[in-house]
N, C-alpha and C positions, 0 to 999 in steps of 0.2 A: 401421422403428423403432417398438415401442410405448412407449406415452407411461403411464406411471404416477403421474405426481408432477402437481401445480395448485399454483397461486397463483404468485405476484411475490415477495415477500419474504417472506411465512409461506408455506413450500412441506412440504406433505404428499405422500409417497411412501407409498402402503398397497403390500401384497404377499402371498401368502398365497392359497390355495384352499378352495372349497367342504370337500373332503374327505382337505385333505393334514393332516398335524400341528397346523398354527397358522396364523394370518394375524396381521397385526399393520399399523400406519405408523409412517414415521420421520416427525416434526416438524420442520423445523429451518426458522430464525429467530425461536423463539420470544423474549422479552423474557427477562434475566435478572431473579431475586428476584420474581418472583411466587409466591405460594405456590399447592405443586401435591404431592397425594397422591394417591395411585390412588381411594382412596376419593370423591374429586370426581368425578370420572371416569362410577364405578361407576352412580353415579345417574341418568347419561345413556343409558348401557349398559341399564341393567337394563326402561329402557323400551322399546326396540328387539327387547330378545332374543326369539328364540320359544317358542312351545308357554303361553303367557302367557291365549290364552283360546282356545276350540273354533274362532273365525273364525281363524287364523292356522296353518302349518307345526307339525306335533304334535316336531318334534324338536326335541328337549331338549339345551340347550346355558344352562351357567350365565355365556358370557360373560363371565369375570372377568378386568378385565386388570392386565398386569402393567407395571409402570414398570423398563425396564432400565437405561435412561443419561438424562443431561440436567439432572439433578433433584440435588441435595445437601442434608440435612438440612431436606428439605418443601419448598425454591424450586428451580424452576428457575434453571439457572446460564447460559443463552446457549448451551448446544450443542447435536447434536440430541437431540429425547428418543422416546426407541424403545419404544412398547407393542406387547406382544403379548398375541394374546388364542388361547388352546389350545381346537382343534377335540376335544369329549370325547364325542360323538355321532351320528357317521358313519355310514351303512350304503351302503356303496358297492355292494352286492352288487343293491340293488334298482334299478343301472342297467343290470346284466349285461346286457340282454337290449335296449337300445340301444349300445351299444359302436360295431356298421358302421351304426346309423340315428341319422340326422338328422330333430329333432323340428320337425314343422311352428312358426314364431313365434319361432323360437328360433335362437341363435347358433350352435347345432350346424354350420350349413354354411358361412356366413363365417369362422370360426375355421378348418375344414377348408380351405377354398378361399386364405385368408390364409398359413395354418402348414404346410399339408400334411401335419396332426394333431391333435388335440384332447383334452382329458380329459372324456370322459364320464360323472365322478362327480359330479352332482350340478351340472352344469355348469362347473365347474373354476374357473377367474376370471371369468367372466361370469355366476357365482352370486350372487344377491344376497345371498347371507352375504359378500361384500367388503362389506360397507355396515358390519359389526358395524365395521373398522379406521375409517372414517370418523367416525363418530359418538365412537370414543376421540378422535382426533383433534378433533372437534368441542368437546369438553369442555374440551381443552386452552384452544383458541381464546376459550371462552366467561370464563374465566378471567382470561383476560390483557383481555379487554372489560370484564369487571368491573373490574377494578382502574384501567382506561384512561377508562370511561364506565357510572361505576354507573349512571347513569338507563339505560341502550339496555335492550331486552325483545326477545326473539323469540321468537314463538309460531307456532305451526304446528298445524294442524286437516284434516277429511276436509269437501268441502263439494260433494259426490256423489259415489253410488256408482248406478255402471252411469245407469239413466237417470234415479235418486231425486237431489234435490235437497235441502240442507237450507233451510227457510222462515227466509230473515232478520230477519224478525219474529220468531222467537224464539231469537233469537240469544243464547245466554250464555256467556260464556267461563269460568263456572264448573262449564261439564259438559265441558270438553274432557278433564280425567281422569277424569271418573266413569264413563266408558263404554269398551269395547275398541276403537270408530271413529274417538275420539277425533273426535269432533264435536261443536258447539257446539251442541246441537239436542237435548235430551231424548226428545221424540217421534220423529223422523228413527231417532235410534238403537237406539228399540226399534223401528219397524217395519223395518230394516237388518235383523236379529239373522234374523227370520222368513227375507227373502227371502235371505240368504246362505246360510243352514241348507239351503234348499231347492237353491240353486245347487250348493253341494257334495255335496250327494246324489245329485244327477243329473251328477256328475262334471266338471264342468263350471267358469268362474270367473269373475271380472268384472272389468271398469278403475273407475279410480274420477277424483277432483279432489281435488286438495292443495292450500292456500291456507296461504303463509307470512306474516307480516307482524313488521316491526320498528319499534319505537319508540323516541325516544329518539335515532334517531341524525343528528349534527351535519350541518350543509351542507356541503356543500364539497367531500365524497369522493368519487373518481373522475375520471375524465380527458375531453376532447373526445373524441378519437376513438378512438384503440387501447386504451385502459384503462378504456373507460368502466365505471361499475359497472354499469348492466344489462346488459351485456355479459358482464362475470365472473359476474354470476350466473344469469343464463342459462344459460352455459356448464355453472356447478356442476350446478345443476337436470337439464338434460341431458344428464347422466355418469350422472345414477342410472339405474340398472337400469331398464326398460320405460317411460321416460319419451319420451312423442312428441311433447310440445307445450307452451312455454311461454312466459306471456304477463305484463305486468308492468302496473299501475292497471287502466284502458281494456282493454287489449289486442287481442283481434282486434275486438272489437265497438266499437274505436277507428274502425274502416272503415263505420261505418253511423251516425258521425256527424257533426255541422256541425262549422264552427271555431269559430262561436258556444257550440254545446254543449262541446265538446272543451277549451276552454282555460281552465284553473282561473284565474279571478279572484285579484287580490293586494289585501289591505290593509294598513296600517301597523299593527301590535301595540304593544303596551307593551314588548316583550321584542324585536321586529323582524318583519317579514314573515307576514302570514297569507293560507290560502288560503285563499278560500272553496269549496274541492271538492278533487279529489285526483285527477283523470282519469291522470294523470303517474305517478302510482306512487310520489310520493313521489322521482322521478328526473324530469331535465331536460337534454338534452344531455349525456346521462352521468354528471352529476354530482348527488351527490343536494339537495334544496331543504329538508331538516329537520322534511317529513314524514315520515309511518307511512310506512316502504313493503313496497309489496302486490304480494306476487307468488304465479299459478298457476302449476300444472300439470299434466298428463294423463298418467296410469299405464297402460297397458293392460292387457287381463286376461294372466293369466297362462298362459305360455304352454304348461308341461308340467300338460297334464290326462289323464284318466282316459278320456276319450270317444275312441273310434279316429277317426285322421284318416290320411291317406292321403297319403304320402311315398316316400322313395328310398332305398335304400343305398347303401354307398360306390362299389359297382360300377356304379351307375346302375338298377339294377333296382328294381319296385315294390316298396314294402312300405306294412304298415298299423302305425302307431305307437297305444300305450297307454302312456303314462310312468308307471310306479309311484312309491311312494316317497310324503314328506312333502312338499308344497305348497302353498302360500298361496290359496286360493279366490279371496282379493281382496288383492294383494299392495302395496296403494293402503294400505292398514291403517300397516303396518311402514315406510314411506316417509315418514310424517308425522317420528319423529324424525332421518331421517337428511336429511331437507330443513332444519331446524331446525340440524342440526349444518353442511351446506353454507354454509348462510347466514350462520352465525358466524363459519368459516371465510373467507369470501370480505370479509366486513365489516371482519373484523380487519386482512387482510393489504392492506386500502385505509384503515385509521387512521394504519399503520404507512407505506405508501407519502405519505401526504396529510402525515404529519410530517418526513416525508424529506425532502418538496420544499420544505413551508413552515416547518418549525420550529416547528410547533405544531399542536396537534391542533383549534382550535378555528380558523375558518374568517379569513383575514384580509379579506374585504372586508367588513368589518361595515357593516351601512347602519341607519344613525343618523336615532329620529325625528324629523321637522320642530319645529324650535325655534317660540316663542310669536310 
């Protein structure tokens, strides 16, 4: 069985290929009466799509979606709501020439070896043009969070590429749009600009580091053990396309520390609980503590390049692969909003689970500070 569809109660089902007609998701459980136009949507989209600047896939796709059901005179009504978004840029033609070849890095051969077939246009569903259906989907989510918890934020940044790091000493989150790396690093992103120019020249491509963080949202959400939230979001994180590693505060460099260093101090607030540090992510046995939380993860480079590598056909026999065609140098770039739209998603559908169980969105064990 393949599995298409995530979450608990907001469950998105995307569907759709690289280079068939259309792709699109169904939403359903979304909230009734919130208000939802395609044009919301559009904004989320429109950062994703490609051919946007020289570092990304030169195919030209206006990503516009469309709102078919769910929705009546601007709100959603409770039922599913089905965007689809029309593939208007295709050139299947420039895969002709892998049809019987399986591209080194790449799903070519577990899809064969799974289905005992595959679409070799552009990678078929294992394209990461499925991520455009998520990110509609995302928007949705991000919606119904506004309206549930206008304070929450979620932002998403590049914070290396290949082995460049960006210097947290100049850290601004006021360059995360000004540059196509979406990095919070002025200088990082013009010396990026050089060394990817050169990467794709030489046919060649790179992984990069994705760094989500959310603010804003309540304690409480999430489960012990089968629902914890870093757990679903994990999950989400590692559904994207080339994604091989993800880690949430600490994370692996959790392992090269004390329990002294590792465990975020608590003080009493005016408003309840502060941390003094954030090693946790912002999560705690699953459930989150009403910190930022901070979560990586690792893209790999991408897999269909230009440089010959040395592979198999279906019959078993050698061959030497060159994937033509439009592809992402550093496909770490295009992953920043569809990380952002995961994260919405997976947030949402634990306000929704965390009200189900308590009847309220705001945490019951409220801890009250020490009287005079």
């Amino acid at each position: 069985m393949s599995y298409n569809t995530f979450g608990h109660l907001f469950r998105v089902t995307t569907w759709g290929e690289s280079h068939g007609p259309a792709l699109g998701a169904t939403v359903d459980g979304c909230p009734p009466g919130v208000a939802l136009e395609a044009t919301m949507l559009q904004h989320w989209l429109d950062r994703r799509k490609p051919g946007q600047s020289r570092h990304t896939t030169q195919r030209r796709e206006p990503d516009e979606v469309e709102i078919l059901s769910g929705v009546f005179e601007g709100h959603t009504t409770g039922t599913p709501i089905q965007l689809m978004i029309r593939n208007l840029d295709q050139r299947s033609k420039d895969y002709g020439n892998i049809a019987d070849t399986f591209r080194p890095g790449h799903a070519d051969i577990t899809y064969f070896q799974k289905y005992g077939l595959r679409d070799p246009r552009g990678g078929g569903r294992s394209s990461a043009r499925e991520t455009a259906a998520r990110v509609a989907a995302g928007g949705v989510a991000r919606e119904v969070l506004k309206a549930l918890v206008p304070g929450l934020r979620i932002t998403g940044y590049m914070v290396q590429m290949g082995p460049h790091h960006i210097d947290r000493a100049r850290f601004d989150s006021a360059e995360i749009d000004r540059n196509p790396f979406w990095v919070p690093d002025a200088q990082a992103a013009q010396d990026w600009a050089g060394e990817l120019d050169r990467i794709r020249k030489e046919g060649n491509s790179v992984g990069a580091m994705i760094e989500v963080t959310a603010s804003g949202v309540p304690a409480g959400l999430g489960a012990p053990i089968y629902a914890k939230l870093d757990t679903d979001l994990a999950a989400a994180m590692m559904s994207i396309n080339a994604v091989k590693g993800v880690e949430i505060g600490a994370g692996m460099d959790a392992a090269a520390l004390t329990g002294v260093e590792n465990a975020d101090e608590i003080d009493m607030g005016p408003d309840g609980p502060v941390y003094r540090s954030n090693k946790a992510g912002g999560i705690l046995g699953g459930i989150s503590t009403g910190q930022q939380i901070v979560l990586r993860f690792a893209v790999k480079p991408t897999s269909s390049i230009h440089t010959p590598r040395a592979s198999i056909l279906r019959d078993g026999s050698p061959a030497e692969v060159v994937t033509k065609g439009r592809h992402d140098p550093c496909v770490g770039i295009r992953a920043v909003p569809v990380a952002e739209a995961m994260m919405a998603c997976v947030l949402l559908d634990h306000l929704l689970l965390h009200r189900g169980q308590t009847g309220a969105l705001g945490p019951l064990g409220q801890i009250a500070a020490p009287g005079p």
